[in-house]
C-alpha positions as a Markdown table, in Angstrom:
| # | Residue | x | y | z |
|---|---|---|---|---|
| 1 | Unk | 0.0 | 0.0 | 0.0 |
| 2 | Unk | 1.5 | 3.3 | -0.9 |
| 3 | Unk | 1.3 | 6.3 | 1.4 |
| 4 | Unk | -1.5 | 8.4 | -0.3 |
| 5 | Unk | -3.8 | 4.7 | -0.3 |
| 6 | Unk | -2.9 | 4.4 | 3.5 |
| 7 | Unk | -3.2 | 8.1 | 4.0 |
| 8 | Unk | -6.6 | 7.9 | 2.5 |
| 9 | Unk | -7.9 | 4.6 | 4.2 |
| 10 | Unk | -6.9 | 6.3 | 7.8 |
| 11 | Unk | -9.2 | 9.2 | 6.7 |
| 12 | Unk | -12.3 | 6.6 | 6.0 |
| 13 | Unk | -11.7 | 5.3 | 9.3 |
| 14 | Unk | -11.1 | 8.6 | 11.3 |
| 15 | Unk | -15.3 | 9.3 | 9.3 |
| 16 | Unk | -16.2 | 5.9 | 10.6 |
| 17 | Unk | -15.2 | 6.4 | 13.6 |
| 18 | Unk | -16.7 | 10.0 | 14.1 |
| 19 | Unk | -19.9 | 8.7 | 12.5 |
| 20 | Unk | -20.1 | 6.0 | 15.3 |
| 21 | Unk | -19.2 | 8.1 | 18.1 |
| 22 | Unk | -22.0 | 10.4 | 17.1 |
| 23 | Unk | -24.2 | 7.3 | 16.5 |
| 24 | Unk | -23.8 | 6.5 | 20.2 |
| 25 | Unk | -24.4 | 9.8 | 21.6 |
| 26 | Unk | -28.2 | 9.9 | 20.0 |
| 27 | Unk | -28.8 | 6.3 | 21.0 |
| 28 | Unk | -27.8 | 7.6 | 24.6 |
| 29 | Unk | -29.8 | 10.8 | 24.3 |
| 30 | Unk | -32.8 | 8.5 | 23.2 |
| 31 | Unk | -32.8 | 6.1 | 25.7 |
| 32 | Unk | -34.6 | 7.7 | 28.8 |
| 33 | Unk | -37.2 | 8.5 | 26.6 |
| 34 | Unk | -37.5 | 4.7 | 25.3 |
| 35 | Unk | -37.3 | 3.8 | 28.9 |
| 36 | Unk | -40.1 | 6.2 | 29.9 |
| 37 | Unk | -42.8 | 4.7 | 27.4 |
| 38 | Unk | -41.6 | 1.3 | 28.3 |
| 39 | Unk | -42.4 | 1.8 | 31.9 |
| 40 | Unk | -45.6 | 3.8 | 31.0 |
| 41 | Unk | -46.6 | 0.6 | 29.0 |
| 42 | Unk | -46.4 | 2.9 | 25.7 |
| 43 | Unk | -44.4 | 0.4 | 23.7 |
């Protein structure tokens, strides 16, 4: 693999990574609302 094709798969993986990390913080801003209809026997 030459530089520029390492170079550009670190830069797909620094998005992927981003992309996930975002990912996790909606999934954890979503949850005590899940949790409340869950409990409230809304789901």
């Amino acid at each position: 693999m030459n530089p520029s094709q390492h170079k550009f798969k670190m830069m797909k993986v620094n998005a992927l990574q981003e992309l996930q990390s975002q990912t996790g913080e909606e999934l954890s801003a979503l949850l005590p609302s899940v949790l409340d209809k869950a409990f409230k026997g809304e789901l």
